[in-house]
N, CA, C and O of each residue as an XYZ file, in Angstrom:
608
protein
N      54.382    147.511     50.049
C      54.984    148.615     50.769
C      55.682    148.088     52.026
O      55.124    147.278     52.766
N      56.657    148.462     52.206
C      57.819    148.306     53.096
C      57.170    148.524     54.705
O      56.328    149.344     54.340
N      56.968    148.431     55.935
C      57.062    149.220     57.186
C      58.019    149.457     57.791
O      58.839    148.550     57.931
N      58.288    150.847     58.413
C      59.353    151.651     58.667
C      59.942    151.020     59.707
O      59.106    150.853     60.595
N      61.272    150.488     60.070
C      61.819    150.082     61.368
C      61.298    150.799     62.697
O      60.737    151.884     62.547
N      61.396    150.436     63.600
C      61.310    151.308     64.789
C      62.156    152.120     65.133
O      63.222    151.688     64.695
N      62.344    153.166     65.728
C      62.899    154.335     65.987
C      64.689    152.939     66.924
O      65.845    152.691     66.584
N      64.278    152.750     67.446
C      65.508    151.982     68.559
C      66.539    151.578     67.488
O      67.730    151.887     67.524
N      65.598    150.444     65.995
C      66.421    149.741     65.515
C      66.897    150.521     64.322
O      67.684    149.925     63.587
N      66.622    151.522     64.060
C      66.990    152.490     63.285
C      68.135    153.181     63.860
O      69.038    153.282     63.030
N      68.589    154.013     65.706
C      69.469    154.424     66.290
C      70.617    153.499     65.829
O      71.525    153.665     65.014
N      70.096    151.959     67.022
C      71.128    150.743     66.985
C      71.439    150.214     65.356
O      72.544    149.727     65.117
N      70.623    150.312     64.488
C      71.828    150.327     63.240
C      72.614    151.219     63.015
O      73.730    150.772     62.752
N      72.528    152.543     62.991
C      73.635    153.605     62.890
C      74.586    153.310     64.096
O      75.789    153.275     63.834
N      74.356    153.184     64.844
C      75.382    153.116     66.326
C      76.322    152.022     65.264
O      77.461    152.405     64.996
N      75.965    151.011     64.816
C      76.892    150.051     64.324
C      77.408    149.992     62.863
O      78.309    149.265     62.444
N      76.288    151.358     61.798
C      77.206    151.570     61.134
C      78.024    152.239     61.297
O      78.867    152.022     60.426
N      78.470    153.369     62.260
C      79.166    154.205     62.602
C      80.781    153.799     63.123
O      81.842    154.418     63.048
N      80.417    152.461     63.678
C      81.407    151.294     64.036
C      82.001    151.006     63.072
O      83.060    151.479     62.661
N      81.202    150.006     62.533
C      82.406    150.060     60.901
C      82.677    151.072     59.908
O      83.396    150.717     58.974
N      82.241    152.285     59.916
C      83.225    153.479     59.002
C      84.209    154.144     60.362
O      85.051    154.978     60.029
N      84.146    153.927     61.272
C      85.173    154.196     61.990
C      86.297    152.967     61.871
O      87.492    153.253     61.947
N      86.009    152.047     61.744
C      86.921    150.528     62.210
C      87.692    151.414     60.816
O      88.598    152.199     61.098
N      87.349    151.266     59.589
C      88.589    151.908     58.603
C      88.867    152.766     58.593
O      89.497    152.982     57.558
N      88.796    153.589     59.204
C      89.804    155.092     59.253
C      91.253    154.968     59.300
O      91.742    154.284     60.199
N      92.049    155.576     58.393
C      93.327    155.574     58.003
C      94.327    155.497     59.823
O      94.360    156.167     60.856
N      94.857    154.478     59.376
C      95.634    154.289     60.584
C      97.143    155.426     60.706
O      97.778    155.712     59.691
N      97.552    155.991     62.171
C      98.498    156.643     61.947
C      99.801    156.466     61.435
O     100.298    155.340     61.472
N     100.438    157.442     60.952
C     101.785    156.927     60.141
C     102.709    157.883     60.916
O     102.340    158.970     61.359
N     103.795    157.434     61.022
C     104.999    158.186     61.553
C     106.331    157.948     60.991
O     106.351    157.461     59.860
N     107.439    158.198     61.561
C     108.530    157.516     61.107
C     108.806    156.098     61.593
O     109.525    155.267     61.038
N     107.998    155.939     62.915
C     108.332    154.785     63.671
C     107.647    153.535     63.136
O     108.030    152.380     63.322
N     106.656    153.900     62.496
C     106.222    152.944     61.268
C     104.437    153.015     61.165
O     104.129    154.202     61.058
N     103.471    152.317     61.165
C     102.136    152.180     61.586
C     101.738    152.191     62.632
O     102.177    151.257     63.304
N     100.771    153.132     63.363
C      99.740    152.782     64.528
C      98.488    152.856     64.546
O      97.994    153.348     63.532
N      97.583    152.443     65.589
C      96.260    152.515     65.400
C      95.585    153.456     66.198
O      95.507    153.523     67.425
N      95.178    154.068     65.446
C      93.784    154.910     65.155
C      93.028    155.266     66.333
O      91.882    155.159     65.896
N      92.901    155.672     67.722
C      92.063    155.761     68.665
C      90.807    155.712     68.238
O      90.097    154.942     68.886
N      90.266    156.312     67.312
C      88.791    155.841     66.718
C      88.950    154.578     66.280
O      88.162    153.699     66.631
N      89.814    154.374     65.596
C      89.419    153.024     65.130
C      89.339    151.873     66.065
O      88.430    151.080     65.820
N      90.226    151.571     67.260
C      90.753    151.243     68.164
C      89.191    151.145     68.915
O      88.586    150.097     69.143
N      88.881    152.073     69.123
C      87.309    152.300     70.327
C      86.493    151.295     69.193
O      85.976    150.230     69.531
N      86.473    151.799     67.856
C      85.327    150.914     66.850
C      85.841    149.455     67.283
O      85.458    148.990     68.356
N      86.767    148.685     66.392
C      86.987    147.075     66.628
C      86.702    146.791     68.330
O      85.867    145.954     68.671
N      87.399    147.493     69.220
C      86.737    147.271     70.508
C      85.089    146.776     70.684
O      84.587    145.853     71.326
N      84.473    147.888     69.764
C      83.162    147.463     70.640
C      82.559    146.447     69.408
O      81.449    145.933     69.548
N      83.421    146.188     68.134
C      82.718    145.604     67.085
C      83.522    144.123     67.233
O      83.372    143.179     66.457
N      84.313    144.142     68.283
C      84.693    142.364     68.011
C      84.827    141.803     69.407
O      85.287    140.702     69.709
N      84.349    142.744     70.212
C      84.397    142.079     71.636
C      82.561    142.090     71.847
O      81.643    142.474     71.123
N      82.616    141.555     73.014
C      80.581    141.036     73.636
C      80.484    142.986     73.762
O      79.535    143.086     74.540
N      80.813    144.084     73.519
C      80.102    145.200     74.072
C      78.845    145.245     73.209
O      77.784    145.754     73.570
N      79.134    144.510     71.726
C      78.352    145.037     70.549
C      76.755    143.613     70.303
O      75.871    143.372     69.481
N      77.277    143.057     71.663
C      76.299    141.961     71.384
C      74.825    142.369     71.691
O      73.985    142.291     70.795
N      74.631    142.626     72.428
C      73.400    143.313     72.936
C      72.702    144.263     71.514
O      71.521    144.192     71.173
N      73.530    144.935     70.985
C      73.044    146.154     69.961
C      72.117    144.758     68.910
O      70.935    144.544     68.638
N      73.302    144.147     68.620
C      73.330    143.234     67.426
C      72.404    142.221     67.639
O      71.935    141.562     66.711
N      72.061    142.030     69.011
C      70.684    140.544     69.074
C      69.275    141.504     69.194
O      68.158    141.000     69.077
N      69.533    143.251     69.495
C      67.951    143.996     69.562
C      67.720    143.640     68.430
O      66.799    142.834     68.300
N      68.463    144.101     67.188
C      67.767    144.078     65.743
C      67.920    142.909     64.804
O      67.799    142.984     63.581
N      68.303    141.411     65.756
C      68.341    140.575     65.486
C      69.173    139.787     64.347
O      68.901    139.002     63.438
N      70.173    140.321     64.799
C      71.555    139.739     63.932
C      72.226    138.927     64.746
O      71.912    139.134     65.918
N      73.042    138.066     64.605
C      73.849    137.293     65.245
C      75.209    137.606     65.528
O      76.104    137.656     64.685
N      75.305    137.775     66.522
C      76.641    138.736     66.660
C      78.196    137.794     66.146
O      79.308    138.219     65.834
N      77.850    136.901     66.205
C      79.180    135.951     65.056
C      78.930    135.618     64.048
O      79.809    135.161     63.317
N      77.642    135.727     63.648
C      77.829    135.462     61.930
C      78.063    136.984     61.403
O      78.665    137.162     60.344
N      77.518    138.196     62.253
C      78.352    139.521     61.733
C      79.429    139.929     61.668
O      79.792    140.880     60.975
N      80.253    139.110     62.552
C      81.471    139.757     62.910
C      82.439    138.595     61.490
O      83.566    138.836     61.058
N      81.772    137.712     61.179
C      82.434    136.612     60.325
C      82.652    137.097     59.211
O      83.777    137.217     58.725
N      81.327    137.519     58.540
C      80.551    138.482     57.724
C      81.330    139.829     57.286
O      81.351    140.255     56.131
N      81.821    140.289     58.137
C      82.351    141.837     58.481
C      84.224    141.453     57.954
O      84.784    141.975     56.990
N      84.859    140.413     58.927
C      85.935    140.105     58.404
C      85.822    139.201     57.169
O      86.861    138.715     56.723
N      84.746    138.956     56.629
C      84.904    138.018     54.644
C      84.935    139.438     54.203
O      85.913    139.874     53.595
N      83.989    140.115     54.461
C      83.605    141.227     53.344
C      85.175    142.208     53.359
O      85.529    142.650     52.266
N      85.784    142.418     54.207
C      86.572    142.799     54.649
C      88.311    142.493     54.111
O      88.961    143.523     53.934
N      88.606    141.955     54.010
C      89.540    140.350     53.535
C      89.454    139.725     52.264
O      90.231    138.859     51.863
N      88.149    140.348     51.426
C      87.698    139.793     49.959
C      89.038    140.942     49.286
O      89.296    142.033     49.794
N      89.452    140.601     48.570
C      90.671    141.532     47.761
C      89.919    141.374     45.782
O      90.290    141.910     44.737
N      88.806    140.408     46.085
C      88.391    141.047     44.675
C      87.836    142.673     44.488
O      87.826    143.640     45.249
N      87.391    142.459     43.102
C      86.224    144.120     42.979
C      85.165    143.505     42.581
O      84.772    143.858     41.470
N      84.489    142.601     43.174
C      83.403    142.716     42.777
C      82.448    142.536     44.041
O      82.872    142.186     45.142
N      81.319    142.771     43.804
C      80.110    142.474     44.690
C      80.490    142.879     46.137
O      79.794    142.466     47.065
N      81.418    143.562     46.337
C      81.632    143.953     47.722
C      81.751    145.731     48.072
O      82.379    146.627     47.506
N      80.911    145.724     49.171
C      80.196    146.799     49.206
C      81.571    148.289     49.716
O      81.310    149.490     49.785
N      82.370    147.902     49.871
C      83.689    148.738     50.647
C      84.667    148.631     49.435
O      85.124    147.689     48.787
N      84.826    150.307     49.392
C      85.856    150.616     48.530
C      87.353    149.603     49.122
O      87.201    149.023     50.197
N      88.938    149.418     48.273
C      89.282    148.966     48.627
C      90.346    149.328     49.377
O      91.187    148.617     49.927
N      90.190    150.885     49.335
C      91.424    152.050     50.698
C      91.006    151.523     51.383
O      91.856    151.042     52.133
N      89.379    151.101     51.800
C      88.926    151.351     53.253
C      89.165    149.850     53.605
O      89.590    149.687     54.749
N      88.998    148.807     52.924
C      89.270    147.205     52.865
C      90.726    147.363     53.914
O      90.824    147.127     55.119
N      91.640    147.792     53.055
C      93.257    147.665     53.462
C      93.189    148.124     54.752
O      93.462    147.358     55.675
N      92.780    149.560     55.008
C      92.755    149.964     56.514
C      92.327    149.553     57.531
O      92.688    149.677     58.701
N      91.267    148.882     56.894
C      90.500    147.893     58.096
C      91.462    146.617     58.472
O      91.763    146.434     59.651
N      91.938    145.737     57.437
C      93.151    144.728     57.427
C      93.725    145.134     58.298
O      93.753    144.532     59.372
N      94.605    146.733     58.012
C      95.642    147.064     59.242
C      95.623    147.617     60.338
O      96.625    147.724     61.046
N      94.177    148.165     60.721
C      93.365    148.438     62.134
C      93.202    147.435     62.700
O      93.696    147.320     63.821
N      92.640    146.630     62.268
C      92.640    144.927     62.762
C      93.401    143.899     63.224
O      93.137    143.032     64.057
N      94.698    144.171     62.369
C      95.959    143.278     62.722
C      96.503    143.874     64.097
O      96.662    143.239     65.139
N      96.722    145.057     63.908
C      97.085    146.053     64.923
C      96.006    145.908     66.126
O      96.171    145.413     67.241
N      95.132    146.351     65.690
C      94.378    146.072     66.984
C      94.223    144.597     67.896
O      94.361    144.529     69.117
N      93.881    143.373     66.919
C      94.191    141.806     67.471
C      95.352    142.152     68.115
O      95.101    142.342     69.305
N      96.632    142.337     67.832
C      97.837    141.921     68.565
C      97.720    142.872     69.697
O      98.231    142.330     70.678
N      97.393    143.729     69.912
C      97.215    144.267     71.308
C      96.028    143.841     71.970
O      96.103    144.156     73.157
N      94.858    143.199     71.670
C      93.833    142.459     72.341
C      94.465    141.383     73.253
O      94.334    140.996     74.414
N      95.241    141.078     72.130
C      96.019    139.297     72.539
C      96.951    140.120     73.600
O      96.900    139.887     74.808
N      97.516    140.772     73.218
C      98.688    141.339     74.696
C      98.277    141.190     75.493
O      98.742    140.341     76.254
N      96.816    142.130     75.923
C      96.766    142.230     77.132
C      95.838    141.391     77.534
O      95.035    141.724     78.406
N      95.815    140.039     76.885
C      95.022    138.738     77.245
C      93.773    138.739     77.090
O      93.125    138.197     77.985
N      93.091    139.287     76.020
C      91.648    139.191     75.625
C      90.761    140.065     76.584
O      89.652    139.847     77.073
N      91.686    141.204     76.695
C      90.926    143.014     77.823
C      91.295    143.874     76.163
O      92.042    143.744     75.193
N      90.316    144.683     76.618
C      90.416    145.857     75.630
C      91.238    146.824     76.899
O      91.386    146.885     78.119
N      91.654    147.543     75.527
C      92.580    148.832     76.812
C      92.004    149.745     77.603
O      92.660    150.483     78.339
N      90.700    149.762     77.509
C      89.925    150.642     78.310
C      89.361    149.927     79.576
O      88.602    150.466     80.381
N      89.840    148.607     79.655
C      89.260    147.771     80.622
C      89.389    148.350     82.054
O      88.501    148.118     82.874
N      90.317    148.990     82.330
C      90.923    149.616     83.392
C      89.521    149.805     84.662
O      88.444    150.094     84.141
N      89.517    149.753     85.214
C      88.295    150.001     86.344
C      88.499    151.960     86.241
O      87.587    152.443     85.570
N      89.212    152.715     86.629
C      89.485    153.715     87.024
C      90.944    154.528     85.924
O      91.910    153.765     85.955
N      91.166    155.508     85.258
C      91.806    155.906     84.739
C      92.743    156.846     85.679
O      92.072    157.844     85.941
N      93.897    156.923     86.230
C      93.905    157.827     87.439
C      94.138    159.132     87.019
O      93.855    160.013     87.830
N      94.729    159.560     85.599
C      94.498    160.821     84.938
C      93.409    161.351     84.596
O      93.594    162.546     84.364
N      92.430    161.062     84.460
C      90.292    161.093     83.998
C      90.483    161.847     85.144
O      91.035    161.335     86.119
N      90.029    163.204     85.160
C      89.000    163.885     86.090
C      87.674    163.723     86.361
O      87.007    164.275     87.236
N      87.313    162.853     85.469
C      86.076    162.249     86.067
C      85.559    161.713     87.426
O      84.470    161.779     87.996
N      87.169    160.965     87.829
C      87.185    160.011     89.059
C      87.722    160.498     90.159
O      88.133    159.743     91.041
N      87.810    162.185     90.280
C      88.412    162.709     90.874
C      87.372    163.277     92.088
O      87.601    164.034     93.032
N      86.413    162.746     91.757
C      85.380    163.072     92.833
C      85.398    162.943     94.362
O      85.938    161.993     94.929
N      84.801    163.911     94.979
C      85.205    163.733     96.691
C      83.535    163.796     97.213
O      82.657    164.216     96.459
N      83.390    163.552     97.926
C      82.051    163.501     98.986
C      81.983    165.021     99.855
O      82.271    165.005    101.052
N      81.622    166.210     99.243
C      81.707    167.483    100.177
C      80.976    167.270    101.313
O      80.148    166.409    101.611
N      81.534    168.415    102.020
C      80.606    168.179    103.413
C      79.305    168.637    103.080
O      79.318    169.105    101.941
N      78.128    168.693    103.641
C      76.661    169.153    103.500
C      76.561    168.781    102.429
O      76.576    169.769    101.695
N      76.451    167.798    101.818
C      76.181    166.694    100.694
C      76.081    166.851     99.483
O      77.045    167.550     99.172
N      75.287    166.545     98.283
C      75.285    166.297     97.519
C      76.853    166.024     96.621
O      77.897    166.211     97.246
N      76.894    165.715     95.595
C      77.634    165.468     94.571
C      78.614    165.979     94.211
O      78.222    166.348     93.103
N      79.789    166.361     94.284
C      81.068    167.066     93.645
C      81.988    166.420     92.827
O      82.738    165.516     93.196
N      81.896    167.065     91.321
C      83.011    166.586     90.662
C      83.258    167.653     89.743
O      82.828    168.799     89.616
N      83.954    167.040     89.234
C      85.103    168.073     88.299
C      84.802    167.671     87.233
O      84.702    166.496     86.881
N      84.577    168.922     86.434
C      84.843    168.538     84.894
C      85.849    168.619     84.236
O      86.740    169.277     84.774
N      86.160    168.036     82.870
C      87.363    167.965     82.697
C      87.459    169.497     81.208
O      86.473    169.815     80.544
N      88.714    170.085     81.067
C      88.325    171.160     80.203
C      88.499    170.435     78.751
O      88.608    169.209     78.780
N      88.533    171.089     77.484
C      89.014    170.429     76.347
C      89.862    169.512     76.239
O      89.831    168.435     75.644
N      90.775    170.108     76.977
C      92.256    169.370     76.420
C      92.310    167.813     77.723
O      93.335    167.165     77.937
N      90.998    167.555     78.369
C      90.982    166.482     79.694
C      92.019    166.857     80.868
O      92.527    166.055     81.651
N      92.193    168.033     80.828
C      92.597    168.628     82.328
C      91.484    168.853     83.330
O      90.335    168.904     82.890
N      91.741    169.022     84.884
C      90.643    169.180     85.244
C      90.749    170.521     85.065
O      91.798    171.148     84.920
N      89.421    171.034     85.079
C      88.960    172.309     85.478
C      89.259    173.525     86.931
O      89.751    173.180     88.005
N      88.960    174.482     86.695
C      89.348    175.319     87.844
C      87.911    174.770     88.715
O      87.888    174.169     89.789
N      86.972    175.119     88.020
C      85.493    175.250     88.870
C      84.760    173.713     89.430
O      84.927    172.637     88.856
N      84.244    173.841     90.205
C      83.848    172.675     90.706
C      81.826    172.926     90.754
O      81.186    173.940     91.035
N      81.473    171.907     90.459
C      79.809    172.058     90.938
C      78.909    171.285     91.769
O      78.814    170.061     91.685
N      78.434    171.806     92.348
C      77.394    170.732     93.608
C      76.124    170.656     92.917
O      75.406    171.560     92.490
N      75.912    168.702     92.875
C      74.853    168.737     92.564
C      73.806    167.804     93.679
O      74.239    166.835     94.303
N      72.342    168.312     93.789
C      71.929    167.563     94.878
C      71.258    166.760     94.008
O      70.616    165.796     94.426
């Protein structure tokens, strides 16, 4: 009989399968030709840069023989023994290509590297007088909001 993973390494595997069925999600199409995927884009981010290292050494994987692993299985163009249909194979190919060449652009930063977004209402925070906490939330569409809340 098997014993059940622990609750953590059970989360942190979904957190990272969730990574790779996002990494293939159909990339956008336009007239202007192929782009990538904001989901997919956030996935290869955290699945080929150090964010995903930490997840990957709790449950004791090696975070470069996965990522090696991930691009064979990935890159195999047979049908056999490989666990990914082959829509999702191709999309990943072209999430990937797409995504590398903008890694490499902006010199081995992901695009979220930014310290501060100056459109994010998140960062729009001020110090009220008689203290505690003020910020803004942002509404659906990441506008800020009318309402503001104090928190102590």
């Amino acid at each position: 009989m098997q014993s059940e993973s622990p609750p953590e390494v059970q989360l942190l595997s979904a957190v990272l399968a969730m990574a790779v069925r996002d990494s293939y999600i159909e990339p956008n199409k336009s007239q202007k030709g192929v782009s990538l995927n904001s989901v997919a884009a956030s996935a290869l981010d955290f699945l080929f840069t150090d964010m995903s290292d930490g997840y990957l050494q709790w449950i004791d994987i090696d975070p470069g023989h996965f990522r090696s692993k991930l691009l064979e299985q990935m890159n195999d163009t047979s049908y056999t023994d490989v666990p990914f249909k082959a829509f999702h194979r191709r999309c990943f190919r072209i999430n990937y290509k797409l995504w590398k060449a903008e890694y490499d652009r902006l010199g081995g930063r992901v695009s979220g590297d930014e310290e501060t977004d100056p459109d994010d209402a998140r960062f729009d925070a001020e110090e009220p007088e008689g203290g505690g906490e003020r910020y803004v939330r942002p509404n659906k569409r990441g506008r800020k909001a009318n309402r503001t809340q104090t928190v102590d």
